[in-house]
C-alpha positions, 0 to 999 in steps of 0.5 A: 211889750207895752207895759200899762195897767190895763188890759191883758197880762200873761201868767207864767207858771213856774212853780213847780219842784222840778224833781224829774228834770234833777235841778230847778228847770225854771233856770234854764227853761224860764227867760226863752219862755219869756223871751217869747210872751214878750213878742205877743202882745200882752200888756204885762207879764208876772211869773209865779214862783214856788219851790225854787227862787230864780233870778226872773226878768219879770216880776214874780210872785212866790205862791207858799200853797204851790204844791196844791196844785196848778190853781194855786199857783194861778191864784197865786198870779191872778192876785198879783195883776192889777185891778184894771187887768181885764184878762190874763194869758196862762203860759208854763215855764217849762214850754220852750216852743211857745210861739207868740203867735199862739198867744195873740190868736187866743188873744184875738179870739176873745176880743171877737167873742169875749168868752170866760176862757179861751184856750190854744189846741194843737192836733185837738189837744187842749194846751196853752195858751189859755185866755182867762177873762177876770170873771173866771178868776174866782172860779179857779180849782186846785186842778187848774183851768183844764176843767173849765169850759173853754172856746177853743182855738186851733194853732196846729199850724204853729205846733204846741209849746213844749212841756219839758220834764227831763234835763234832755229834753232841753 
């Protein structure tokens, strides 16, 4: 990862109270997330925090508004990037199979056509990583980014990145 002011930053969403997976799953779900946005080609990257603090090798914002929703909570990271940041990539904390992969051909897709938000899908399932160019990031509702429009991006050769809710899943 190179770590500069500008560019393309990932938003690692943490927030959440994690009550169906019995303990703040962020503690054992967040680092491999990490480990993972690390090996794209991001600039930088924050992860936003919520309900539960955990220790985080990145920098983390906490978002008092996260039980809002999503959208709060991406605000919540928007903010905190810097001024010169010309986009942000949205991941979850809770997606342990993320691929770097996916998030560099979202990345690149924008680069070819620099659309407000361009978004991974797996078997025609809109998930993440979604790209938000900064002209978005006024627009964000409560719900998230699920509702803007987006370019789409097929990474069904990499399969999705997870969205573990039950401490078995891990």
């Amino acid at each position: 990862m190179r770590v500069s002011d500008t560019g393309i930053w990932a938003v690692v969403l943490a927030a959440g109270a994690s009550t169906r997976f019995g303990s703040p799953k962020q503690r054992v779900l967040l680092e491999p997330v990490l480990t993972r946005v690390r090996q794209s080609s991001v600039d930088g990257v924050v992860v936003v925090l919520g309900a539960h603090e955990v220790e985080s090798s990145a920098p983390t914002v906490h978002c008092p508004d996260w039980e809002s929703g999503p959208g709060a909570s991406l605000r919540c990271g928007l903010r905190a990037l810097p001024d010169a940041a010309q986009a942000a990539v949205v991941v979850l904390g809770d997606g342990p199979k993320l691929h770097p992969e996916a998030v560099d051909r979202v990345i690149a897709t924008w680069r070819e056509n620099p659309a407000e938000v361009v978004a991974a899908t797996y078997g025609g399932t809109r998930l993440h990583p979604v790209l938000l160019a900064r002209s978005a990031w006024n627009r964000i509702p409560d719900e998230g980014a699920r509702t803007l429009d987006a370019v789409l991006v097929s990474c069904d050769d990499l399969g999705p990145p997870g969205d573990v809710d039950f401490a078995d899943e891990v």
